[in-house]
GUZA-76517 format. One record per residue (C-alpha): residue number from 1; x, y, z. Coordinates in nm, 4 decimals. Layout:
# residues N
k | east | north | up
NUM | X | Y | Z
...
This chain:
# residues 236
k | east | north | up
1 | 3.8392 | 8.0020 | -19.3552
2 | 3.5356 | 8.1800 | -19.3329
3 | 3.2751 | 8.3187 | -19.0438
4 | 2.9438 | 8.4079 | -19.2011
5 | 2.5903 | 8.4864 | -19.0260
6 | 2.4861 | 8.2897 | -19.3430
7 | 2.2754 | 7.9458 | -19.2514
8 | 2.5253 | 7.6226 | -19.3568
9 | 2.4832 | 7.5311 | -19.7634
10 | 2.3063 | 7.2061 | -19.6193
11 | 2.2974 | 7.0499 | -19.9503
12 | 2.6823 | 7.0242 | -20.0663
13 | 2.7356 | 6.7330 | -20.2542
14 | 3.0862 | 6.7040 | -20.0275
15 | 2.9295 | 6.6875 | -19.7098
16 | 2.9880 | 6.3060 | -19.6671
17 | 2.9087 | 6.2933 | -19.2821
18 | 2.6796 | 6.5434 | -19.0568
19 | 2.7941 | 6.5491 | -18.7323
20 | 2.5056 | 6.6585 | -18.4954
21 | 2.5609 | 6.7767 | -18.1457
22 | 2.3535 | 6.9378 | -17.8730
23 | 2.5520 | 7.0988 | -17.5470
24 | 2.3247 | 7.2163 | -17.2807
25 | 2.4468 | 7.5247 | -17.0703
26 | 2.3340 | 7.5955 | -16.7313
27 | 2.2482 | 8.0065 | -16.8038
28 | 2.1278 | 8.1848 | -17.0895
29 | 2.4137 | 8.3704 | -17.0629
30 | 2.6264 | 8.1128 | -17.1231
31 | 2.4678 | 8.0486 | -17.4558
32 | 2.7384 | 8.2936 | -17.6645
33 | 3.0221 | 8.2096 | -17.4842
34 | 2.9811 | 7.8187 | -17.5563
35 | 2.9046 | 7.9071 | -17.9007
36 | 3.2073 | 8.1560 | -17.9580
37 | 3.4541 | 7.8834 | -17.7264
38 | 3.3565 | 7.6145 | -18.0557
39 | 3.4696 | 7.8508 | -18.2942
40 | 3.7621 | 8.0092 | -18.1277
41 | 3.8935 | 7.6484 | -18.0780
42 | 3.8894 | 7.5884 | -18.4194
43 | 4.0416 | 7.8802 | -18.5197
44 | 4.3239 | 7.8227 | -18.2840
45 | 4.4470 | 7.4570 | -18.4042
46 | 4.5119 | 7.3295 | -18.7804
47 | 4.2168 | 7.2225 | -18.9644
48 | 4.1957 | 6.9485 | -19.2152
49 | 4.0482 | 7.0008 | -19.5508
50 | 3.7591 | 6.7339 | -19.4520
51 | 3.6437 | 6.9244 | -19.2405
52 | 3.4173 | 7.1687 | -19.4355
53 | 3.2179 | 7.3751 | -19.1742
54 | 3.0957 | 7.4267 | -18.8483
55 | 2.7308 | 7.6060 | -18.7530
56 | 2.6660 | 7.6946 | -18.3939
57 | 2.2395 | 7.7676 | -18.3197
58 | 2.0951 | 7.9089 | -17.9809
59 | 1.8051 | 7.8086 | -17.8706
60 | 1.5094 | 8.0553 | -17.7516
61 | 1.4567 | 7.9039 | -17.4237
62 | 1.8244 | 8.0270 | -17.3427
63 | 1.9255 | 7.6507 | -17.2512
64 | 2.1067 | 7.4963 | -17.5597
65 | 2.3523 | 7.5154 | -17.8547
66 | 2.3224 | 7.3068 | -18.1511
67 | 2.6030 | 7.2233 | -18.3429
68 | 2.6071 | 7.1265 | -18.7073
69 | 2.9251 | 7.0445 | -18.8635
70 | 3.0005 | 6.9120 | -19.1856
71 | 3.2970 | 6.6728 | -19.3047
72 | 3.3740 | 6.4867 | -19.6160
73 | 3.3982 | 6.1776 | -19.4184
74 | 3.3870 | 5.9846 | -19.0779
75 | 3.7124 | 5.8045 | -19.1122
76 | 3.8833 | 6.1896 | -19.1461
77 | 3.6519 | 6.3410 | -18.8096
78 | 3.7323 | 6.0274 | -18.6700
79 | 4.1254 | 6.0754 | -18.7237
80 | 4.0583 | 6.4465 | -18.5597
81 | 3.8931 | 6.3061 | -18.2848
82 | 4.1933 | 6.0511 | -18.2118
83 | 4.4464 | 6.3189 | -18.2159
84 | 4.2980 | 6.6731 | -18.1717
85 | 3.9272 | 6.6887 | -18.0161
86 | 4.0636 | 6.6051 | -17.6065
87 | 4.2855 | 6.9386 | -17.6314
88 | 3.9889 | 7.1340 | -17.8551
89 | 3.6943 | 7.0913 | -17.5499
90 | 3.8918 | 7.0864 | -17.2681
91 | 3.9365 | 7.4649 | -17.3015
92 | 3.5207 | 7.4681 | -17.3827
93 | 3.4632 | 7.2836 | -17.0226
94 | 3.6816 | 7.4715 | -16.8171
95 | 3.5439 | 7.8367 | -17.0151
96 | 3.1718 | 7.7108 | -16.9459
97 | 3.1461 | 7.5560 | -16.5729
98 | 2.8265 | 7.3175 | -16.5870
99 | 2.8006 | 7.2543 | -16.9525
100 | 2.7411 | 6.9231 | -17.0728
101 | 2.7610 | 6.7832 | -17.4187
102 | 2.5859 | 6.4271 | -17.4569
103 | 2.7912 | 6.3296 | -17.7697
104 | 2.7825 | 6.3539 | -18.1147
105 | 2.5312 | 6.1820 | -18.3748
106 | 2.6142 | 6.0648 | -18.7203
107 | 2.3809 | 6.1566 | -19.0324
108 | 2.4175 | 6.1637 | -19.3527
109 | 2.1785 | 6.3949 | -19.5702
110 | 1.9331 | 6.1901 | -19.7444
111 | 1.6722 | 6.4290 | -19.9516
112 | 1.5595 | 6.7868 | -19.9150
113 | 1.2179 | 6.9850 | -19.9838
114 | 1.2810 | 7.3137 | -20.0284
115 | 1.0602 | 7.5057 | -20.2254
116 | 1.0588 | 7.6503 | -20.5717
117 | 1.0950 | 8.0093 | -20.6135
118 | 1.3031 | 8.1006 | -20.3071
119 | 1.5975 | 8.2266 | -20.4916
120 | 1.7135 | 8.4160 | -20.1644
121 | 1.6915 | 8.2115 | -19.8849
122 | 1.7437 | 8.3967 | -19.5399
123 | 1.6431 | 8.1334 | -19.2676
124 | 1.5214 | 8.3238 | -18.9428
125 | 1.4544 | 8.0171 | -18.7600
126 | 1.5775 | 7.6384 | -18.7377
127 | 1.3538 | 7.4011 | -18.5857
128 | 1.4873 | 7.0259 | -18.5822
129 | 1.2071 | 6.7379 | -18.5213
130 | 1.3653 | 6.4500 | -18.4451
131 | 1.2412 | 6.0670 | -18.4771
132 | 1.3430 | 5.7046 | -18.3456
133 | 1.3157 | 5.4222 | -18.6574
134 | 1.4168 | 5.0449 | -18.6427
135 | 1.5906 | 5.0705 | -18.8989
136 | 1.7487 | 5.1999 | -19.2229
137 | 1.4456 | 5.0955 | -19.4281
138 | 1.2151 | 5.2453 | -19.2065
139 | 1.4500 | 5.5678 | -19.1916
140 | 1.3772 | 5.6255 | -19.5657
141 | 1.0389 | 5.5083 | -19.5734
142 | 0.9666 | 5.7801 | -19.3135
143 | 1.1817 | 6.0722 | -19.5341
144 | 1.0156 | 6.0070 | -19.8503
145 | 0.6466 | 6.0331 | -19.6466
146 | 0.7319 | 6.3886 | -19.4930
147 | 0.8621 | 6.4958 | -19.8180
148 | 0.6290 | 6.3724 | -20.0185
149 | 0.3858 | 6.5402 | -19.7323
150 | 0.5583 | 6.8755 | -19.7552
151 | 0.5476 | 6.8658 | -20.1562
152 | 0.1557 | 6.8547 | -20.1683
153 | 0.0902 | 7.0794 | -19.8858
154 | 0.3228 | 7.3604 | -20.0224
155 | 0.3154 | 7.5438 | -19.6825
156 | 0.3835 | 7.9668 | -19.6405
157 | 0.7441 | 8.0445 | -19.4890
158 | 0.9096 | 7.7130 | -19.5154
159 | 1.2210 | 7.7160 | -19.7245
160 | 1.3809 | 7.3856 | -19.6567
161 | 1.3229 | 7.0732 | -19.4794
162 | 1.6409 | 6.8849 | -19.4621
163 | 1.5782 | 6.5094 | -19.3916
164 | 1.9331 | 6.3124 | -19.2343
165 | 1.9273 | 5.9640 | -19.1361
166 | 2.1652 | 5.8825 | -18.8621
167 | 2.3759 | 5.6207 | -18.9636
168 | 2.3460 | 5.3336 | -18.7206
169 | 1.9707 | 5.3575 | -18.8732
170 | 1.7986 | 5.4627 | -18.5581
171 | 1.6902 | 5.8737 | -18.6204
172 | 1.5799 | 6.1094 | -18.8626
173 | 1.6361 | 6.4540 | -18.8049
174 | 1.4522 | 6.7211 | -18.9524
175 | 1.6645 | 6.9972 | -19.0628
176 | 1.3522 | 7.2467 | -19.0703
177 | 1.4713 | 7.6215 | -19.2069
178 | 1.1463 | 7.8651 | -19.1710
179 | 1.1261 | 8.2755 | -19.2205
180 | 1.0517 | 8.3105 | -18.8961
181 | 0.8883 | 8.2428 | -18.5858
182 | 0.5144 | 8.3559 | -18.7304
183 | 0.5529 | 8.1061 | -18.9954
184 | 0.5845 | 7.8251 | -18.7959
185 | 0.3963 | 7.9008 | -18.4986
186 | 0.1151 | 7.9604 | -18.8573
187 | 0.2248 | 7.5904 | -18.9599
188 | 0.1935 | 7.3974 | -18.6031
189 | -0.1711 | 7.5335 | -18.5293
190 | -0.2708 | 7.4247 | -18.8780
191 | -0.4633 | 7.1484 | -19.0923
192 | -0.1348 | 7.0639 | -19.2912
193 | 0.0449 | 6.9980 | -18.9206
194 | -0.2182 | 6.7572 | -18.8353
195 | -0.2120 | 6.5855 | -19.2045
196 | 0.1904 | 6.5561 | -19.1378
197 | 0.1581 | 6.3994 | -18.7873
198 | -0.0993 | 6.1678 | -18.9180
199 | 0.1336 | 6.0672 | -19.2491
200 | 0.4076 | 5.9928 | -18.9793
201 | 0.1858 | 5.8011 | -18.7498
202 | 0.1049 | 5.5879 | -19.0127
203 | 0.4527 | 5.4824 | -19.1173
204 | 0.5418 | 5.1551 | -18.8655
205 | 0.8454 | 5.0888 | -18.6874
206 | 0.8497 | 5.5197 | -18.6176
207 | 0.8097 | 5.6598 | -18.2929
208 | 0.8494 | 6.0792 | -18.2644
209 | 1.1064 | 6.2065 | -18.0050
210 | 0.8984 | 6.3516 | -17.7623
211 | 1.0246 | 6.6103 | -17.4157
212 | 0.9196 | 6.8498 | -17.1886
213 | 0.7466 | 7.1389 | -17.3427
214 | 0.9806 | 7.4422 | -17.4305
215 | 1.0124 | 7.8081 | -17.4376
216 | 0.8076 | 7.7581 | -17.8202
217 | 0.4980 | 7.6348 | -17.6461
218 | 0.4984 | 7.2278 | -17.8065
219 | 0.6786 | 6.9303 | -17.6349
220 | 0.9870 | 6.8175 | -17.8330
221 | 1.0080 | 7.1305 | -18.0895
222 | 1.2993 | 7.4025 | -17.9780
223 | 1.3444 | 7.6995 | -18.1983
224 | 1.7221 | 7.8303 | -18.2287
225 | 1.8749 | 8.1043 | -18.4449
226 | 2.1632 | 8.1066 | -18.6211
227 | 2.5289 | 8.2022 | -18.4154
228 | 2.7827 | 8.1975 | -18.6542
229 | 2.9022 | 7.9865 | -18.9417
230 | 3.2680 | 7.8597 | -18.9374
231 | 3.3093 | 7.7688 | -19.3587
232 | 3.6695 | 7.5949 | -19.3948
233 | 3.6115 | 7.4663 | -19.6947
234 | 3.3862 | 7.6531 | -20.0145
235 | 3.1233 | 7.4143 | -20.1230
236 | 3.2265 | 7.2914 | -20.5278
């Protein structure tokens, strides 16, 4: 086992099942200690070989950790979960008085854009668009639009969009890794943003997660930066 300030190697061909989770804390300076109470309770107990990492994100508005944790499959998280996972955040809750963690969603990576010519990729900021589908042939027909999008408008500082499907075919997540915050802030106020939103508008059955506006100025988009990286298992 491994813990790297390195960004997860999103595109593993072992990852089998993404498991997706957002905790909300009640004080920014809560934000570490939920993040550091994850990966101390994983090194602390056994962990199976399916389970091949674990990347913790804090949000800039101080609120949130996003969790991003990779497994070979969902019958072996599933097995953890049975036997393990009760004992594992029971020490998180009673560590962090007043978090709350909504649950875990299910994705599976589907395709990725990531430019060519970025032989060193350094990520210094994760934003993760998120959108409701009908469906599992709306899911894809909505990936290959962005990333067909994302391939003509070849835009400055983005080094990988990361397009999952949950799989009870109602989300796509956007796994968006950018240099930094000047990039993207570059991106939203752009032509290319508009183009984008207007490519997804016109794909039926789609409907963009939308929520209060955040410490990053837009409704629905939070910014987070990397924690920590828990690798268990080395990619193949």
């Amino acid at each position: 086992m491994t813990i790297t300030s390195v960004h997860p190697d999103v595109r593993r061909p072992d990852a089998g099942t993404v498991l997706v989770s957002l905790w909300t804390v009640p004080a920014p300076d809560l934000q570490r200690r939920a993040a550091d109470a994850v990966l101390d309770a994983w090194e602390g107990q056994p962990r199976p070989g399916a389970m091949l990492s674990l990347s913790t994100f804090l949000s800039d508005d101080g609120g949130h950790v996003l969790n991003y944790a990779q497994w070979t499959d969902d019958d072996a998280h599933r097995e953890w979960v049975r036997h393990r996972r009760p004992a594992a955040v029971s020490r998180i809750d009673e560590s962090i008085p007043g978090i709350r963690r909504p649950g875990v969603a299910r994705y599976a990576r589907y395709r990725s854009y990531v430019p060519d010519g970025t032989p060193d990729r350094h990520p210094g900021l994760l934003v993760t668009p998120t959108f409701t589908t009908t469906g599992p042939a709306v899911q894809r027909a909505l990936a290959d639009t962005m990333l067909d999008a994302l391939e003509r408008e070849r835009l400055p500082g983005l080094l990988g969009a990361h397009l999952h499907l949950a799989k009870d075919g109602s989300r796509v997540l956007n796994f968006a890794e950018w240099a930094d915050t000047a990039a993207w802030r570059e991106f939203a106020g752009s032509g290319a943003a508009a183009r984008l939103r207007a490519a997804v508008s016109a794909v039926e059955g789609v409907t963009a997660d939308t929520a209060a506006p955040t410490a990053s100025g837009q409704a629905g988009v939070t910014h987070y930066r990397l924690h920590a990286s828990l690798v268990n298992v080395p990619a193949p």
